[in-house]
PAKEFI-45615 format. One record per residue (C-alpha): chain; x, y, z; residue number from 1; residue in three letters. Coordinates in Angstrom, 2 decimals, padded with zeros to 5 digits. Example, Ala and Ser with C-alpha at 12.3 -4.5 7.8 and 13.67 -1.06 7.14 Angstrom:
! PAKEFI-45615
- A | 012.30 | -004.50 | 007.80 | 1 | ALA
- A | 013.67 | -001.06 | 007.14 | 2 | SER
END
This chain:
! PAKEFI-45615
- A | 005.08 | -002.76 | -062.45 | 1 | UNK
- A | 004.73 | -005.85 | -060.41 | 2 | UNK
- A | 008.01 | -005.84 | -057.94 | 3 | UNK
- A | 006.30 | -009.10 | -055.27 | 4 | UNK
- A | 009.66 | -010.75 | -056.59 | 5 | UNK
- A | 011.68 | -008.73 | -054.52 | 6 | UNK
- A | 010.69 | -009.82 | -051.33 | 7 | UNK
- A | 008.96 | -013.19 | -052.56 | 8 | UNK
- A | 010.35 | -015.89 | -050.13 | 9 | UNK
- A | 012.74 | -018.40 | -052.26 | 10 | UNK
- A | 014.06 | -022.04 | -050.99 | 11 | UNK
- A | 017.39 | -021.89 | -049.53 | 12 | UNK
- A | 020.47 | -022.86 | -051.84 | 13 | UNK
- A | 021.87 | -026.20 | -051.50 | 14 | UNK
- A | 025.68 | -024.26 | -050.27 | 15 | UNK
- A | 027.03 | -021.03 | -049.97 | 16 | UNK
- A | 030.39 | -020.84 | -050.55 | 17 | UNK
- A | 033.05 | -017.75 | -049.76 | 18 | UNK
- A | 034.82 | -015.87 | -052.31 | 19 | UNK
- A | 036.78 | -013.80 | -050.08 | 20 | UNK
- A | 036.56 | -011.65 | -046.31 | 21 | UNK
- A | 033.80 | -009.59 | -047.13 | 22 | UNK
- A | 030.61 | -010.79 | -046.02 | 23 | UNK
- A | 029.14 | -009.98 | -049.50 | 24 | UNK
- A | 032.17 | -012.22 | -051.44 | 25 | UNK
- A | 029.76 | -015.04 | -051.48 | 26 | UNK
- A | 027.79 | -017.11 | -053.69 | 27 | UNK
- A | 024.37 | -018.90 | -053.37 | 28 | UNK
- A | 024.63 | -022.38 | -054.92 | 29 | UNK
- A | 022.39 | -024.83 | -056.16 | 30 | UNK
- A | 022.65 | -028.07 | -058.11 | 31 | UNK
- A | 020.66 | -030.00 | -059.96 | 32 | UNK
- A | 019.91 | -033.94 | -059.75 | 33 | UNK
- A | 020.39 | -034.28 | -063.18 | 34 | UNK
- A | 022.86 | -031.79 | -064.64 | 35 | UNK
- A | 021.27 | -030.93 | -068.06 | 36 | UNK
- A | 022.49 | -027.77 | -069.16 | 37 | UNK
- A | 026.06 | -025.78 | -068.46 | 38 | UNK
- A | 026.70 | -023.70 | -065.09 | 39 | UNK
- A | 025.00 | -020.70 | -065.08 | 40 | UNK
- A | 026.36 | -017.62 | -063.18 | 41 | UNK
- A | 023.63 | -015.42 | -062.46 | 42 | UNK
- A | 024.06 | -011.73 | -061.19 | 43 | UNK
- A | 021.79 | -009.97 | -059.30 | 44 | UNK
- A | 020.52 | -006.63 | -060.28 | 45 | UNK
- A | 018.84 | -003.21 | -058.32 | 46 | UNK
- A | 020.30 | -000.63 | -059.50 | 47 | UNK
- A | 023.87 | -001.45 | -057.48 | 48 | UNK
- A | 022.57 | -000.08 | -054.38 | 49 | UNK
- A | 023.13 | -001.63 | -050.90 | 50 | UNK
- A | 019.40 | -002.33 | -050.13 | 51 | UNK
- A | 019.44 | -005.20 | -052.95 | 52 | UNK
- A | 020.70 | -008.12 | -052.82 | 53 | UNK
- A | 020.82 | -011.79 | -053.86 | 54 | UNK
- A | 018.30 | -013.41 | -052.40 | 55 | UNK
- A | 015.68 | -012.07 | -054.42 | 56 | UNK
- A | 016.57 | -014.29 | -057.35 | 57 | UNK
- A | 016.09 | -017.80 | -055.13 | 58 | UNK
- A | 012.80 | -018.41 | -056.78 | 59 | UNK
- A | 014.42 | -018.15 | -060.22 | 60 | UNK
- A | 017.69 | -020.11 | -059.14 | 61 | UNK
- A | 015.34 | -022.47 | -058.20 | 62 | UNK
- A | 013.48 | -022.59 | -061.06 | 63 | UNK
- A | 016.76 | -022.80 | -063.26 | 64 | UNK
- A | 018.06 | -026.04 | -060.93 | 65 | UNK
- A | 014.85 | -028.12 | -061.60 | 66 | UNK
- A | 015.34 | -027.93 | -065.16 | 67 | UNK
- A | 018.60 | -028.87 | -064.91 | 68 | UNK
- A | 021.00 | -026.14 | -064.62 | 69 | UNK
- A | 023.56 | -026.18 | -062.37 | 70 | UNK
- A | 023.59 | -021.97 | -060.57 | 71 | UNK
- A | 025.98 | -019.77 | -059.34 | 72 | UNK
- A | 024.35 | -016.82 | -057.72 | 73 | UNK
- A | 026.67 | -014.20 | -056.82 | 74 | UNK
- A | 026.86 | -011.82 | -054.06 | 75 | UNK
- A | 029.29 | -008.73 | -054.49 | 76 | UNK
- A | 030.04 | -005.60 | -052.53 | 77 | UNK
- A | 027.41 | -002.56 | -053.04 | 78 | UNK
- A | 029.47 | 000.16 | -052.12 | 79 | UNK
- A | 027.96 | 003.41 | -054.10 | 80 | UNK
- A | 030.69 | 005.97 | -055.37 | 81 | UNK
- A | 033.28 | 002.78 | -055.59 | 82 | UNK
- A | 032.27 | 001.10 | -058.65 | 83 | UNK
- A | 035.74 | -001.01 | -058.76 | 84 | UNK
- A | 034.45 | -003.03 | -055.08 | 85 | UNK
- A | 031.19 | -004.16 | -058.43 | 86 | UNK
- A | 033.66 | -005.33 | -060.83 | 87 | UNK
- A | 036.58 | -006.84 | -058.61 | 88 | UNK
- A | 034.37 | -008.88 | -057.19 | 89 | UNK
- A | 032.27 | -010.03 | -060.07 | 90 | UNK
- A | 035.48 | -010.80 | -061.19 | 91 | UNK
- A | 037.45 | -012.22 | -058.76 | 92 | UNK
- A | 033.97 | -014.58 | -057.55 | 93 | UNK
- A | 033.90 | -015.82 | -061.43 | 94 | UNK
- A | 037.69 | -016.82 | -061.16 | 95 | UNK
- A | 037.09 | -019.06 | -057.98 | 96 | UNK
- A | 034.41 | -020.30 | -058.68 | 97 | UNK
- A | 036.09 | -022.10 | -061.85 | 98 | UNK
- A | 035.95 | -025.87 | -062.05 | 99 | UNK
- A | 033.51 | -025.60 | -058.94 | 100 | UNK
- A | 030.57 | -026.33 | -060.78 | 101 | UNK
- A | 029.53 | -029.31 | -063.21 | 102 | UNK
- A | 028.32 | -028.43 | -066.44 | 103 | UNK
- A | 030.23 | -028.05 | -070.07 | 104 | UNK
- A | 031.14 | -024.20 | -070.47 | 105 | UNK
- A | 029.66 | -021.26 | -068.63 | 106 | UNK
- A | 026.39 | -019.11 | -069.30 | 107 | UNK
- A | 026.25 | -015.77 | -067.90 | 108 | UNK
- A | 022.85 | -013.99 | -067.19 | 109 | UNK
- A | 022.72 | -010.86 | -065.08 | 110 | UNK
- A | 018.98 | -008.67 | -064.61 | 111 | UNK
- A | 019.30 | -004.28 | -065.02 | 112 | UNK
- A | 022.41 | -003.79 | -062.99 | 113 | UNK
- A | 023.58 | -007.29 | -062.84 | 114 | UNK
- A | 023.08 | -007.37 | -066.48 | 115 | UNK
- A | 025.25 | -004.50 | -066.81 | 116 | UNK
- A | 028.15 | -006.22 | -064.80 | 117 | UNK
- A | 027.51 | -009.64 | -066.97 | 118 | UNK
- A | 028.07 | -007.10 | -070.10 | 119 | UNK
- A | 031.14 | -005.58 | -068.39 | 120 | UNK
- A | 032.60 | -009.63 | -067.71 | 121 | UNK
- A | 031.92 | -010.72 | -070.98 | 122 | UNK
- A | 033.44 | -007.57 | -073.39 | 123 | UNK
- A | 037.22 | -006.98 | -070.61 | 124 | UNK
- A | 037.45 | -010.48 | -068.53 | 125 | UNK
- A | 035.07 | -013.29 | -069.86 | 126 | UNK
- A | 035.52 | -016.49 | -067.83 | 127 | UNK
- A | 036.92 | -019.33 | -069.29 | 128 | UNK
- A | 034.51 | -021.32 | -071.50 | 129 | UNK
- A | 032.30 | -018.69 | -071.86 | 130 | UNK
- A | 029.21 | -020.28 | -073.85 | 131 | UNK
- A | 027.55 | -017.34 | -073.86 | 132 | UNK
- A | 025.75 | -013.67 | -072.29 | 133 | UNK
- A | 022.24 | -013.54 | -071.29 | 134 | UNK
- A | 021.33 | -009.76 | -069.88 | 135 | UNK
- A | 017.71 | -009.19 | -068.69 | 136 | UNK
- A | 016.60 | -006.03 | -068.59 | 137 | UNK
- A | 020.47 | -004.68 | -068.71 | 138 | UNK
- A | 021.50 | -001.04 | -068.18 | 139 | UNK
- A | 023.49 | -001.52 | -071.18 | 140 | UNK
- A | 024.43 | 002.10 | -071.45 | 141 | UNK
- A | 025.50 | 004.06 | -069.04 | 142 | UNK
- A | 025.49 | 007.35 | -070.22 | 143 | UNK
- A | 021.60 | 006.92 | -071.65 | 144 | UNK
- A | 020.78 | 005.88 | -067.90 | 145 | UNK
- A | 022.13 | 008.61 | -066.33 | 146 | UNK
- A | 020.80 | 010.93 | -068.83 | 147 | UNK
- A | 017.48 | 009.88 | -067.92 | 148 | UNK
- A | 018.26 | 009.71 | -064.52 | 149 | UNK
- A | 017.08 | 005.95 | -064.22 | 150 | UNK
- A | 016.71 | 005.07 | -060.74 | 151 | UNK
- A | 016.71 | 008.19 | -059.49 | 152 | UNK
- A | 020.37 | 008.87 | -060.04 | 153 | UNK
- A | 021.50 | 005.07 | -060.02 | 154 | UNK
- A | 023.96 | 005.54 | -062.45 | 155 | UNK
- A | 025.79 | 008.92 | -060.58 | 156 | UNK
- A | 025.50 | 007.03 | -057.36 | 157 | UNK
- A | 027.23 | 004.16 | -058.55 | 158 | UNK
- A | 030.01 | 005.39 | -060.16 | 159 | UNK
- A | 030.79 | 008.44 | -057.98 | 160 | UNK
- A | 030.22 | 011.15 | -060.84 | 161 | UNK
- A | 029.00 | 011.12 | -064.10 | 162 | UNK
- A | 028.37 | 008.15 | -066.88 | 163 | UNK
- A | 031.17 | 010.17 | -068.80 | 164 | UNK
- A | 033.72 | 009.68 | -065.96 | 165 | UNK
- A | 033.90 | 005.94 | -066.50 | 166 | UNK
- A | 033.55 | 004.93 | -069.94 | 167 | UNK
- A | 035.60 | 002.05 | -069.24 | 168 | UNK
- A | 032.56 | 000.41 | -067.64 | 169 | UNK
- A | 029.78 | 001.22 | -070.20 | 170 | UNK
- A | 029.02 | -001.73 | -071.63 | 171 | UNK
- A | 027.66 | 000.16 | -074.87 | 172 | UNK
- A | 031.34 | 001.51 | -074.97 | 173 | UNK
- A | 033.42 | -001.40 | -075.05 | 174 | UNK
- A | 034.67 | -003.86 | -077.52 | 175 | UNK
- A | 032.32 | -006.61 | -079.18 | 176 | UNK
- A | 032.42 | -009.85 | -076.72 | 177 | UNK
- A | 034.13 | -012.92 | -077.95 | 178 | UNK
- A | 030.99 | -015.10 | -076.76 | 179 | UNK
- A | 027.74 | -014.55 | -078.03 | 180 | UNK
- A | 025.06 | -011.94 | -075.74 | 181 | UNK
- A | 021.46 | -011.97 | -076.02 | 182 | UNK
- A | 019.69 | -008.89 | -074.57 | 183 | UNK
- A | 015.94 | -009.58 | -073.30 | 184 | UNK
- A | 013.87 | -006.58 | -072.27 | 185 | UNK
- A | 010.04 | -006.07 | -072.44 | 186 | UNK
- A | 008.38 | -003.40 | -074.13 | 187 | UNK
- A | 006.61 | -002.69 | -071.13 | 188 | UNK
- A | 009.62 | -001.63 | -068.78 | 189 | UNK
- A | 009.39 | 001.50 | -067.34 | 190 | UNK
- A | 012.80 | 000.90 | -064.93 | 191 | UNK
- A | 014.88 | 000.71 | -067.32 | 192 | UNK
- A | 013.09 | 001.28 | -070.86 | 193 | UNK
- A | 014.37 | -001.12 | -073.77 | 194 | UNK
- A | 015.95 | 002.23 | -075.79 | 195 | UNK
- A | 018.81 | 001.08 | -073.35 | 196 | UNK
- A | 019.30 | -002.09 | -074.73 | 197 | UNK
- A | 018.48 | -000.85 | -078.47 | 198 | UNK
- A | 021.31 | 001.43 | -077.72 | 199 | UNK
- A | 023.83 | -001.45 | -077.07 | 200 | UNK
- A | 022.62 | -003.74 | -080.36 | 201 | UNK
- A | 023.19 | -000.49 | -082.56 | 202 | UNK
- A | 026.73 | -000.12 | -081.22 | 203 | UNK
- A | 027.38 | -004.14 | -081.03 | 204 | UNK
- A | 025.95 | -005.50 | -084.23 | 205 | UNK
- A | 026.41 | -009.03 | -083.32 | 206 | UNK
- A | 024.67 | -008.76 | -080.27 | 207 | UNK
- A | 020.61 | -009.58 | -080.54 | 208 | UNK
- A | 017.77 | -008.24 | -078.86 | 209 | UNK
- A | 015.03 | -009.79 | -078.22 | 210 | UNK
- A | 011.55 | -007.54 | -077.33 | 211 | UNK
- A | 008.88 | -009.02 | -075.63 | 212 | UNK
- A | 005.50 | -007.60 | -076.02 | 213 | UNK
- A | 003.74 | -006.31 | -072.50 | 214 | UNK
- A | 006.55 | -008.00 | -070.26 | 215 | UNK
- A | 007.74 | -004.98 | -067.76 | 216 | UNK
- A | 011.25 | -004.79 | -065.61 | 217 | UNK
- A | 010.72 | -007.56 | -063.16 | 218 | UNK
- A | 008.64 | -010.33 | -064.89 | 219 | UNK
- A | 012.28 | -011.06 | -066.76 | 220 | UNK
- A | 013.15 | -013.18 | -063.39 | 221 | UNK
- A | 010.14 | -013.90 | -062.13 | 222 | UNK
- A | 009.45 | -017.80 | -062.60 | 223 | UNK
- A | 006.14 | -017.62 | -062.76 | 224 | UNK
- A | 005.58 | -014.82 | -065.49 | 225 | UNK
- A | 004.62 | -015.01 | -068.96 | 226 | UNK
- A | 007.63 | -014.39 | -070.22 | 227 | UNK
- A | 009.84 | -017.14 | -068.24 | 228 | UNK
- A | 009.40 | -019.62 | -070.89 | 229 | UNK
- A | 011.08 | -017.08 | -073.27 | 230 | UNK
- A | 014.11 | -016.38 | -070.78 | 231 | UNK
- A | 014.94 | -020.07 | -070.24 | 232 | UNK
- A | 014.62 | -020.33 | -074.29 | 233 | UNK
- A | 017.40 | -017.71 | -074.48 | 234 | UNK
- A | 019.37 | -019.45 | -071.77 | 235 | UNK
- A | 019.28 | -022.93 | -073.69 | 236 | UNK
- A | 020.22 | -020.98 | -076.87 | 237 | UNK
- A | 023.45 | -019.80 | -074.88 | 238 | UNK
- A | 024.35 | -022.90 | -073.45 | 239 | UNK
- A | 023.43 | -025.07 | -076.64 | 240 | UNK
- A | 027.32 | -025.22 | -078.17 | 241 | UNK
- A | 028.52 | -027.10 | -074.54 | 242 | UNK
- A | 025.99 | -030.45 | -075.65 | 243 | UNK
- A | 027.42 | -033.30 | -076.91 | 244 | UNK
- A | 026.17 | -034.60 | -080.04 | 245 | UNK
- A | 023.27 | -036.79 | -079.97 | 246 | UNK
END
């Protein structure tokens, strides 16, 4: 599994704004010349632990702004055993950062713990004008991840206990979202294996999944992979009902 994408330098954002006192309530930036798409929030993933952070999706915000998208790429507090810092501020940075951006609507897209949290926004506090739900690679079910002990115990680290203990923020345990979600995950991934994801289409039927042959964990935000041309597909499918006609 090719991980250079973690600590592959990425161009700095155009602004990084503040969501709140913490110096993780902030928000890498970055706008496009030409504003051709919706905003796009994009959440981080790695397995909600401290050591991972934002800026290892520059190179893919910066790959979203050239083609016109205008990005949002949130920061949030990584406190292990306090799951609620995760969520409060996913939520509270998606509530300021309303109106802030240009763009018709709002896409969501989150990679294997950041798509978990962009599941989690999208089924209990969707922002408004939510187009749509793009999750990468998402540990879409909790209690599947910690039975397999993905990440070496990600899932009990993050929470505090076991999956069972919070079934208020397993994704493949809440309500159908409003907006549509797309789940993307290679057939390849050994981080978090796509069962996860089948696991959340069989309990969310409107919800699609889309396989990719031979793509692994990180390739799914990696700009420069084979499969980047299917990502940005699925992320023009989400944000398609925001264009105006002709």
């Amino acid at each position: 599994m090719d991980r250079s994408i973690l600590s592959r330098p990425g161009p700095d954002p155009d602004e990084v704004v503040r969501y709140g006192a913490s110096p993780d309530q902030v928000a890498d930036i970055w706008r496009p010349r030409e504003v051709r798409h919706p905003a796009l929030v994009l959440i981080h993933g790695g397995f909600w632990r401290p050591r991972y952070d934002r800026t290892h999706t520059r190179p893919m915000a910066a790959a979203l702004r050239a083609e016109g998208w205008p990005v949002a790429s949130l920061e949030y507090r990584r406190e292990p055993g306090n799951p609620d810092a995760y969520t409060e501020d996913v939520k509270r940075a998606l509530e300021f950062l309303s109106g802030e951006l240009p763009g018709e609507g709002v896409v969501l897209a989150g990679h294997s713990a950041g798509g978990h949290l962009a599941l989690w926004v999208a089924a209990t506090c969707p922002p408004a004008g939510l187009l749509g739900t793009v999750a990468l690679a998402p540990v879409a079910d909790l209690r599947q991840a910690d039975d397999a002990n993905l990440g070496d115990g990600a899932v009990g680290a993050f929470l505090g206990g076991p999956a069972e203990s919070r079934p208020d923020l397993d994704p493949v345990r809440l309500d159908e979202p409003a907006a549509p979600v797309a789940l993307v995950h290679g057939t390849e991934d050994t981080g978090v294996p796509s069962s996860v994801s089948k696991s959340y289409v069989d309990s969310h039927p409107r919800a699609r999944l889309v396989l990719l042959p031979g793509i692994a964990h990180f390739e799914l935000i990696d700009p420069g992979s084979a499969a980047w041309p299917r990502v940005l597909r699925e992320l023009d499918a989400a944000g398609r009902p925001a264009r105006r006609p002709g």
